[in-house]
mmCIF file of the C-alpha atoms, coordinates in Angstrom:
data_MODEL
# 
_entry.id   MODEL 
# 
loop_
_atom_site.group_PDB 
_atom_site.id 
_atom_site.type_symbol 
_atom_site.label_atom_id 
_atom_site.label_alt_id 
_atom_site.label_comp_id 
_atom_site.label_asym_id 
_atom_site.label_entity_id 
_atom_site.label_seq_id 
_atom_site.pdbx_PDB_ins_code 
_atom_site.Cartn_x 
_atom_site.Cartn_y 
_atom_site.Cartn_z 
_atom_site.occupancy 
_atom_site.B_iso_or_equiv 
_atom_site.pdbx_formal_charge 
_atom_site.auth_seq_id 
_atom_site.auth_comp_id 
_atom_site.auth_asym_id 
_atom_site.auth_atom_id 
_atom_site.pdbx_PDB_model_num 
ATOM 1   C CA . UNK A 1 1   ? 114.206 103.435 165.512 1.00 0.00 ? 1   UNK A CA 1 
ATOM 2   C CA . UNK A 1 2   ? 112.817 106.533 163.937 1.00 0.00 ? 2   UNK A CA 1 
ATOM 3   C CA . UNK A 1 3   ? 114.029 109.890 165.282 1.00 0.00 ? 3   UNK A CA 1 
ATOM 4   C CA . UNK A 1 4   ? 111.143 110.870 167.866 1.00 0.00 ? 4   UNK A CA 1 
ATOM 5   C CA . UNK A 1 5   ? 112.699 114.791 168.093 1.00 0.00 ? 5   UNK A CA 1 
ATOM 6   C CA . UNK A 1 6   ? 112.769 114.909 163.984 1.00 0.00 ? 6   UNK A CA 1 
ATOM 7   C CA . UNK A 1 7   ? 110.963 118.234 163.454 1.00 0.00 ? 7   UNK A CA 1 
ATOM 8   C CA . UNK A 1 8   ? 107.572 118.060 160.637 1.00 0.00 ? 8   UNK A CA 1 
ATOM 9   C CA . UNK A 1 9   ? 106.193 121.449 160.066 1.00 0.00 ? 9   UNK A CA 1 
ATOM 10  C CA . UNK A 1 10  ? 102.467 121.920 161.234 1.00 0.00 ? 10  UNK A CA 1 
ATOM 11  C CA . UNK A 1 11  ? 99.884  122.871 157.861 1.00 0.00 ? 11  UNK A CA 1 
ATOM 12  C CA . UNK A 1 12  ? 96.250  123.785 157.228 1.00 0.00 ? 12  UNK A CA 1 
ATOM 13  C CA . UNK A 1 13  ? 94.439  121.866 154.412 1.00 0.00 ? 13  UNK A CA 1 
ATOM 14  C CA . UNK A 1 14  ? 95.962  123.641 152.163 1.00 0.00 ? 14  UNK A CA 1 
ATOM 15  C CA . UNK A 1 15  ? 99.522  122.981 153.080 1.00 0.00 ? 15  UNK A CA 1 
ATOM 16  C CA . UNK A 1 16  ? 100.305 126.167 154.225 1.00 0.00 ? 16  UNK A CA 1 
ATOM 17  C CA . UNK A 1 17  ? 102.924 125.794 157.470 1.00 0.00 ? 17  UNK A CA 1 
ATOM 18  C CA . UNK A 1 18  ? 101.577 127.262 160.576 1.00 0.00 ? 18  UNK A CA 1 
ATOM 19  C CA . UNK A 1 19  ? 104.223 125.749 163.024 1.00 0.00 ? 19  UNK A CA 1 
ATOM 20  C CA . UNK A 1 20  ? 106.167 122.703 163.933 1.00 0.00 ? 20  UNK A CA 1 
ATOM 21  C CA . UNK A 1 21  ? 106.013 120.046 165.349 1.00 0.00 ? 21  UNK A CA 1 
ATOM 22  C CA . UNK A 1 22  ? 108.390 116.727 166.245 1.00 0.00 ? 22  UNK A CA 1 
ATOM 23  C CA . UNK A 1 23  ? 107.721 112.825 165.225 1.00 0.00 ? 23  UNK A CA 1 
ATOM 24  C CA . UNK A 1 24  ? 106.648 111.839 168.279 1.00 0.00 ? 24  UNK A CA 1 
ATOM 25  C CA . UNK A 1 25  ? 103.413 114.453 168.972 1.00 0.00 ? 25  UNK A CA 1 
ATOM 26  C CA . UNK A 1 26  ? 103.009 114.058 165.385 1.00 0.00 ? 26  UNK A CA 1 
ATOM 27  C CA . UNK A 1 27  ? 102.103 110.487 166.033 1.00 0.00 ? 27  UNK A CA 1 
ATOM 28  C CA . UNK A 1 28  ? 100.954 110.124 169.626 1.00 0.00 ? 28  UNK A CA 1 
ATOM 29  C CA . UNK A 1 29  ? 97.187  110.761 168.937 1.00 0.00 ? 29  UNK A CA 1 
ATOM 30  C CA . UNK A 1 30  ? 96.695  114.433 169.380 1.00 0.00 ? 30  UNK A CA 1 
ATOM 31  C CA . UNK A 1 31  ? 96.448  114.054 165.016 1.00 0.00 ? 31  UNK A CA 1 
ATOM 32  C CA . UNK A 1 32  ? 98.185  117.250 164.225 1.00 0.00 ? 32  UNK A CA 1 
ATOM 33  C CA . UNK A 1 33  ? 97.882  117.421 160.152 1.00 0.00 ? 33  UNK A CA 1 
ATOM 34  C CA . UNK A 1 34  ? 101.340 117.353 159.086 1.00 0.00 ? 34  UNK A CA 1 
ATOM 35  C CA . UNK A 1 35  ? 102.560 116.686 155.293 1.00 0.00 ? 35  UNK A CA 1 
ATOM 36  C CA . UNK A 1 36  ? 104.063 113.632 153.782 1.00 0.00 ? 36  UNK A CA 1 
ATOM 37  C CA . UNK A 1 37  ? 105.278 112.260 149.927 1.00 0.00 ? 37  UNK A CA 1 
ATOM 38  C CA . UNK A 1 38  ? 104.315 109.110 148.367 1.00 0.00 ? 38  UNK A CA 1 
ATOM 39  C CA . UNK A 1 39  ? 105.842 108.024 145.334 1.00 0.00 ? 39  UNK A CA 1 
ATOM 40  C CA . UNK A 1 40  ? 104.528 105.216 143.289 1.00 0.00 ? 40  UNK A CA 1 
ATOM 41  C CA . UNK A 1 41  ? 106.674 103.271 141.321 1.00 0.00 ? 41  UNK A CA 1 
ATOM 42  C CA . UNK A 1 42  ? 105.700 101.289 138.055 1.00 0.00 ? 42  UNK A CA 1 
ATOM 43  C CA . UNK A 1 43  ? 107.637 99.440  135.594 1.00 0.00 ? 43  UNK A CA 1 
ATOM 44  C CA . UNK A 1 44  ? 106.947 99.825  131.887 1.00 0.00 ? 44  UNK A CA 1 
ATOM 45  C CA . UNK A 1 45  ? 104.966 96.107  132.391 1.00 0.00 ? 45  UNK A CA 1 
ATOM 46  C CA . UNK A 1 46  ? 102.606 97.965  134.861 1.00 0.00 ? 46  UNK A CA 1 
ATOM 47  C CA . UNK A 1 47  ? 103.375 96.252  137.752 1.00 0.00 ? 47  UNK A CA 1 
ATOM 48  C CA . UNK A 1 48  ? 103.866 98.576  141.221 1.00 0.00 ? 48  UNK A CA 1 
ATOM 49  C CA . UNK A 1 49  ? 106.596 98.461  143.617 1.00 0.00 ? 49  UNK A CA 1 
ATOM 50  C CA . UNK A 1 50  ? 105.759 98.154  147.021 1.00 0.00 ? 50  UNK A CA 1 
ATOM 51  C CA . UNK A 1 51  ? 108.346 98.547  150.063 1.00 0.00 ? 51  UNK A CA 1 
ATOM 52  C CA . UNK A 1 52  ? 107.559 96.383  153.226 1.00 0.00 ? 52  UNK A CA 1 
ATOM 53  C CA . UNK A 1 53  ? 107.654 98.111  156.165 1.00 0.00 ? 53  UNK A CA 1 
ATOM 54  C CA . UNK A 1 54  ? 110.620 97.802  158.790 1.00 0.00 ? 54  UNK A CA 1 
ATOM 55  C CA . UNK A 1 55  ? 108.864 95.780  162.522 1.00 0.00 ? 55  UNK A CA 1 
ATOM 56  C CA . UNK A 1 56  ? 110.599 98.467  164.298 1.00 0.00 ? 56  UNK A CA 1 
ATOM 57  C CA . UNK A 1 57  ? 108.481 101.319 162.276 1.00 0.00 ? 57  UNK A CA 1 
ATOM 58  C CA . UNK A 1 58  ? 105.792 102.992 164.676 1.00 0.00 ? 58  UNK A CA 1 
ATOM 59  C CA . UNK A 1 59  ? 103.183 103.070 162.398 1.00 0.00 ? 59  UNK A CA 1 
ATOM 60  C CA . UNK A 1 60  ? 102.316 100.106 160.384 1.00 0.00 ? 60  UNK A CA 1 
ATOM 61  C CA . UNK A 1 61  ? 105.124 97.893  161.213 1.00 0.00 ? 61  UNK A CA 1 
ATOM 62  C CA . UNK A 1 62  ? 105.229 94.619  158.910 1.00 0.00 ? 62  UNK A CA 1 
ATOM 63  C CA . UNK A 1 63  ? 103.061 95.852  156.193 1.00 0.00 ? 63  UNK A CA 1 
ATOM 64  C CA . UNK A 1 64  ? 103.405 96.462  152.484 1.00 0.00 ? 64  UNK A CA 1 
ATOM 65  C CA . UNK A 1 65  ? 103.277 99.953  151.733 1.00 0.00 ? 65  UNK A CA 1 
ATOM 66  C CA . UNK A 1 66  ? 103.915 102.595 148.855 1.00 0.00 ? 66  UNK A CA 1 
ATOM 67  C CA . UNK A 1 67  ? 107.183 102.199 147.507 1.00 0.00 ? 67  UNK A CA 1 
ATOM 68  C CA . UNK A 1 68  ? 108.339 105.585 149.030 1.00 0.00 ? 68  UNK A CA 1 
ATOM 69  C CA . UNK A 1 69  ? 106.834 107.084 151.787 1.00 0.00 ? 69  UNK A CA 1 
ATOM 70  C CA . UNK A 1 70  ? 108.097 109.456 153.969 1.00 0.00 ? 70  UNK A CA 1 
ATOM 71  C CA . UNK A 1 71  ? 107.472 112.911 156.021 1.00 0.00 ? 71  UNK A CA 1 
ATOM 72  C CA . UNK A 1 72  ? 108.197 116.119 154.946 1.00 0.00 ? 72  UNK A CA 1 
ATOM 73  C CA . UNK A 1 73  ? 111.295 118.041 157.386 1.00 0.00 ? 73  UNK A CA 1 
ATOM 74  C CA . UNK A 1 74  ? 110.552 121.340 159.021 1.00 0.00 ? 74  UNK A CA 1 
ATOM 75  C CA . UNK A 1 75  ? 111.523 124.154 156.218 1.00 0.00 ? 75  UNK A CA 1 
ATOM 76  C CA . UNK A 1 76  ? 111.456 121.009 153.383 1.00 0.00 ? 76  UNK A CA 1 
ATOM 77  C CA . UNK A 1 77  ? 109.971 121.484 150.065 1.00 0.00 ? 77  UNK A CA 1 
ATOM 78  C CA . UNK A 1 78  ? 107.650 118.722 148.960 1.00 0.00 ? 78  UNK A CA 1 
ATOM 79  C CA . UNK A 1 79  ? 109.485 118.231 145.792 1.00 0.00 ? 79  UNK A CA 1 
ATOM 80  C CA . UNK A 1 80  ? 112.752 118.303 147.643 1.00 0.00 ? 80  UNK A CA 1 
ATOM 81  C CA . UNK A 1 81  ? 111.018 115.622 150.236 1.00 0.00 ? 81  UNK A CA 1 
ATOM 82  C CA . UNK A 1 82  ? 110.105 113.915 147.452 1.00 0.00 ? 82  UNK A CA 1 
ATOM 83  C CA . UNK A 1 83  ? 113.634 113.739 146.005 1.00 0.00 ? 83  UNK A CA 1 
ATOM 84  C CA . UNK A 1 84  ? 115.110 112.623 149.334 1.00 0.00 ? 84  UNK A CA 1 
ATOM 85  C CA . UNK A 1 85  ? 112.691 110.327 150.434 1.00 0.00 ? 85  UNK A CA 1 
ATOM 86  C CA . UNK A 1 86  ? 112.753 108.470 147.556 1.00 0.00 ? 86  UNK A CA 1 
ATOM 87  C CA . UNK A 1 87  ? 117.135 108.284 147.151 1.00 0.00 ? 87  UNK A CA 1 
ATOM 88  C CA . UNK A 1 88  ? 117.214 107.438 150.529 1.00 0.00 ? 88  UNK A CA 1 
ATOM 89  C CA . UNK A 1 89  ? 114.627 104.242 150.040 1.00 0.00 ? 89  UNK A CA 1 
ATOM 90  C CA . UNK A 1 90  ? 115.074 103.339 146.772 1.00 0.00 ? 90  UNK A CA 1 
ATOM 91  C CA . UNK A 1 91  ? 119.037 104.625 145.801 1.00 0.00 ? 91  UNK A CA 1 
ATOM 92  C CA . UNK A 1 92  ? 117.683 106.884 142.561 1.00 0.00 ? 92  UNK A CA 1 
ATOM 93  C CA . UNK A 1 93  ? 117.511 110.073 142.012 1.00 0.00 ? 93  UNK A CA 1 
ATOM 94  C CA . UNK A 1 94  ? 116.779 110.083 138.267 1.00 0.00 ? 94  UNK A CA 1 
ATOM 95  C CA . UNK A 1 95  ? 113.362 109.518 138.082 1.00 0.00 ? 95  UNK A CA 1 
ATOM 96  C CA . UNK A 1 96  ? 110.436 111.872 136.569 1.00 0.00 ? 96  UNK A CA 1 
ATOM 97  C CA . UNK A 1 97  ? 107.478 112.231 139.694 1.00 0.00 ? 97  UNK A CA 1 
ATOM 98  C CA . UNK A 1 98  ? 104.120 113.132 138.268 1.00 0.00 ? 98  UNK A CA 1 
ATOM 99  C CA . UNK A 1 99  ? 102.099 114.585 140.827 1.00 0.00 ? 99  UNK A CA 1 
ATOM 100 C CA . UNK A 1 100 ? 98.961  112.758 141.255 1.00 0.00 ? 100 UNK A CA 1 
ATOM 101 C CA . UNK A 1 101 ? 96.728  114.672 143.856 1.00 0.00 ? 101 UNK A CA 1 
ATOM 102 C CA . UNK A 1 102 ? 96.721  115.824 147.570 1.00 0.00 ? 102 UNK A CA 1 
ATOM 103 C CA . UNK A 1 103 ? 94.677  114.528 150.292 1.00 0.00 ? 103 UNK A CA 1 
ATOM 104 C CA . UNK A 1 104 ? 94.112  114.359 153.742 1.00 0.00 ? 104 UNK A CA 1 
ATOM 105 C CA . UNK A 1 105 ? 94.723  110.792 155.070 1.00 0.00 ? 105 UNK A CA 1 
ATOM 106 C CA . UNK A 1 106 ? 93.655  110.168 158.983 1.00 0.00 ? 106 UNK A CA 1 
ATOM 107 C CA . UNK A 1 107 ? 94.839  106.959 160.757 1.00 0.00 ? 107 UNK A CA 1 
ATOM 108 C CA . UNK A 1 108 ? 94.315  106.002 164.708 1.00 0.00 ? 108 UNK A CA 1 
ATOM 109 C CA . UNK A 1 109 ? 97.498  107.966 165.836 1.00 0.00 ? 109 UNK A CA 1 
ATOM 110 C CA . UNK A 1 110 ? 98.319  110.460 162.786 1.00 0.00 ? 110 UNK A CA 1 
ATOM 111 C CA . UNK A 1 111 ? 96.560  112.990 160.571 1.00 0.00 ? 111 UNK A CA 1 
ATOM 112 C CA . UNK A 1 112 ? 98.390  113.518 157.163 1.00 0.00 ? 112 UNK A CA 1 
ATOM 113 C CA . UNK A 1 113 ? 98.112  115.960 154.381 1.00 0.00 ? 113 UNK A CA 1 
ATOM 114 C CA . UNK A 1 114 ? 99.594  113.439 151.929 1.00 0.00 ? 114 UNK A CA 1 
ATOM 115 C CA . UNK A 1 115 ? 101.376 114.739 148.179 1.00 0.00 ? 115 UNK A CA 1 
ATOM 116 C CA . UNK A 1 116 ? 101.084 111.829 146.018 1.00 0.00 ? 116 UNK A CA 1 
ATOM 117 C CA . UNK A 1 117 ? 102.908 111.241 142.898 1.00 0.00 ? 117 UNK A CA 1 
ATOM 118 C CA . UNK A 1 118 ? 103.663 108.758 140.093 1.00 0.00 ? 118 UNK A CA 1 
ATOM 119 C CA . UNK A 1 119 ? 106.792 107.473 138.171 1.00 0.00 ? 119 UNK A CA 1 
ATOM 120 C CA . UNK A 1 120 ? 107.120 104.839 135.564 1.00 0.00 ? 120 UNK A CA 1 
ATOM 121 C CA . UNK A 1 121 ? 111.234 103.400 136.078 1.00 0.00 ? 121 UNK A CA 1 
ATOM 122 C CA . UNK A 1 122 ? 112.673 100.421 134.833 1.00 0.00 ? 122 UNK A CA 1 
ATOM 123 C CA . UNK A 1 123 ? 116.427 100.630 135.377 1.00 0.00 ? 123 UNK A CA 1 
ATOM 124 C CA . UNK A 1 124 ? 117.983 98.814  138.968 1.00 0.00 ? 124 UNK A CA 1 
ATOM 125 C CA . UNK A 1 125 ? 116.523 99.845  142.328 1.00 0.00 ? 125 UNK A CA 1 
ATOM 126 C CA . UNK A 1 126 ? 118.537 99.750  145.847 1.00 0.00 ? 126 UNK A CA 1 
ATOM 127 C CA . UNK A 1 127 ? 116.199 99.439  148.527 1.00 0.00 ? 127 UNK A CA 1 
ATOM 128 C CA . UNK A 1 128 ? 117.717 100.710 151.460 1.00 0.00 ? 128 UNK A CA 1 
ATOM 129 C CA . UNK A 1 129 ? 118.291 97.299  153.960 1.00 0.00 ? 129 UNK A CA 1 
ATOM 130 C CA . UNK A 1 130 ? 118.264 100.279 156.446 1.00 0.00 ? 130 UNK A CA 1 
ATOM 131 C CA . UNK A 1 131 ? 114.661 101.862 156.155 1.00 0.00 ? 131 UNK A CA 1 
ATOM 132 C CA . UNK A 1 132 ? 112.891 99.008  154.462 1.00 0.00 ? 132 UNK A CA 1 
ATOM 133 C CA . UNK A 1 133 ? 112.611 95.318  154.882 1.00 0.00 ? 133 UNK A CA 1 
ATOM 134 C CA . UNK A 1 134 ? 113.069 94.546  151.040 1.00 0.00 ? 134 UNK A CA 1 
ATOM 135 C CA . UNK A 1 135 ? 110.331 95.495  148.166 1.00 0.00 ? 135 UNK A CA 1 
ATOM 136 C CA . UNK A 1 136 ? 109.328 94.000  145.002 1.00 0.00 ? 136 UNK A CA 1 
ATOM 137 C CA . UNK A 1 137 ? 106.849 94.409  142.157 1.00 0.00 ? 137 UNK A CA 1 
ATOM 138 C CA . UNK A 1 138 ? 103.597 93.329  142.291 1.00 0.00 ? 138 UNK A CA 1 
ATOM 139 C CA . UNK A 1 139 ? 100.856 93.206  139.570 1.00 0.00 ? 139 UNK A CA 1 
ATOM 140 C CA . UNK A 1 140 ? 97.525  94.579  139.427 1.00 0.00 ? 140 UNK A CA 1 
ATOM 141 C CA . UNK A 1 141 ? 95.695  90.950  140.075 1.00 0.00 ? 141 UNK A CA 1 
ATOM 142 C CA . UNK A 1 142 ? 97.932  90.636  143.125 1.00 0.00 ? 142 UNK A CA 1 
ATOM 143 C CA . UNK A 1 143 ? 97.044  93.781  144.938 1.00 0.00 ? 143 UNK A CA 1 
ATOM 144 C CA . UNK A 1 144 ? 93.261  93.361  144.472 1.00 0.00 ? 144 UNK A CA 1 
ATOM 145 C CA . UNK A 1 145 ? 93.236  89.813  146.159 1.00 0.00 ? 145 UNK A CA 1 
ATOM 146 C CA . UNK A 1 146 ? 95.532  90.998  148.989 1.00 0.00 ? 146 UNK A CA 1 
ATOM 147 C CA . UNK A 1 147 ? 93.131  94.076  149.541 1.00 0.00 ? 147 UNK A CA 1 
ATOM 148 C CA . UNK A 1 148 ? 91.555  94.082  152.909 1.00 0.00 ? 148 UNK A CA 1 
ATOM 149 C CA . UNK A 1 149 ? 92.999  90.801  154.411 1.00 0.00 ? 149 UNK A CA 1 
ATOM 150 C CA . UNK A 1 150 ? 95.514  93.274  156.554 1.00 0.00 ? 150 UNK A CA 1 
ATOM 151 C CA . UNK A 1 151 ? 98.903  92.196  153.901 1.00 0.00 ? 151 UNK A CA 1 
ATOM 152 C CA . UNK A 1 152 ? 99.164  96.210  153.283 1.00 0.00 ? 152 UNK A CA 1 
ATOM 153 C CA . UNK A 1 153 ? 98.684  99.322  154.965 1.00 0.00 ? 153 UNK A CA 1 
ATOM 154 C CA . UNK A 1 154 ? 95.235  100.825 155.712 1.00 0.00 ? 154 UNK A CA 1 
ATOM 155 C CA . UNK A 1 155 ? 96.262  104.450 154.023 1.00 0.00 ? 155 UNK A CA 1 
ATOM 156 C CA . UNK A 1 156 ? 98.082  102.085 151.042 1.00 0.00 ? 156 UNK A CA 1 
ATOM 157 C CA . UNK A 1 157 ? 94.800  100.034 150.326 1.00 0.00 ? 157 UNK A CA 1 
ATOM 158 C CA . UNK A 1 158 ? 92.477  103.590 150.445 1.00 0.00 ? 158 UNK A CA 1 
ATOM 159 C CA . UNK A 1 159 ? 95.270  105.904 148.559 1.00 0.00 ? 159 UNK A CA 1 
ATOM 160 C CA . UNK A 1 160 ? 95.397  102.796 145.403 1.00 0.00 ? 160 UNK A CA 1 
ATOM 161 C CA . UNK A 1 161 ? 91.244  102.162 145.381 1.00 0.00 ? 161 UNK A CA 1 
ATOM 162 C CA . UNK A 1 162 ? 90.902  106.278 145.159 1.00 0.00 ? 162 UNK A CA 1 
ATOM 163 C CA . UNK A 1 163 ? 93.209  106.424 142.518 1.00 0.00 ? 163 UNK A CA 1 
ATOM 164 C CA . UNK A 1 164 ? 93.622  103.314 141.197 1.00 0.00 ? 164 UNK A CA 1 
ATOM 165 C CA . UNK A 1 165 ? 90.272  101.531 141.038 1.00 0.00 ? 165 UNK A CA 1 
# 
């Protein structure tokens, strides 16, 4: 179970922090915009990683997402978010993120000013069997049937269309 006291820091659009706030009002509805890292992961074949979500997440439980995902900690860096997020899912920490764009992302129970980035990696991965329920590569073809028939996440399917196509 996630930690519900884990303190995010509060932003504007522009990511500046104007307070803080914990997991759990961060997610219960009140959709304070708070920032996040998502890293996608392609092989030199162009196929992208995707990490399926743990059932006991609170968001999107069961779903294929981004292959790292994760929230930015109260007095956290992006890049450093980006760094642990993606050791802490994926075991690496020698990878090269090219940042892709930020956006605002707004679900049913969360508002997110989301930092995406890019990586091509082809050595080993090690999911973590502790904040993931496995992961694998998929290929272009595969993503595009699965869109919209509820296999991936909502801000997954909208984040790979916008940038994507």
């Amino acid at each position: 179970m996630d930690n519900q006291q884990e303190l995010f820091p509060i932003v504007d659009e522009e990511g500046r922090v104007t307070g803080c706030i914990n997991r759990g009002q961060a997610h219960d509805g009140t959709k304070i915009l708070h920032p996040v890292v998502h890293l996608h992961l392609f092989n030199s074949k162009g196929e992208l990683f995707l990490q399926k979500r743990p059932d006991w997440k609170d968001i999107q439980p069961g779903k294929w997402d981004t292959a790292v995902g994760g929230h930015v900690a109260y007095g956290e860096e992006v890049p450093a978010a980006l760094r642990r997020e993606v050791e802490e899912e994926l075991g690496i920490n020698d990878f090269v993120g090219e940042f892709i764009q930020r956006y605002i992302f707004e679900g049913p129970r969360e508002r997110e000013l989301v930092y995406v980035f890019k990586t091509v990696y082809d050595k080993p991965l090690s999911p973590s069997t502790e904040e993931l329920s496995g992961g694998r590569f998929f290929t272009r073809q595969e993503i595009l049937s699965r869109i919209g028939t509820h296999y991936f996440t909502p801000n997954f399917e909208d984040e790979y269309i916008k940038i994507f196509g």
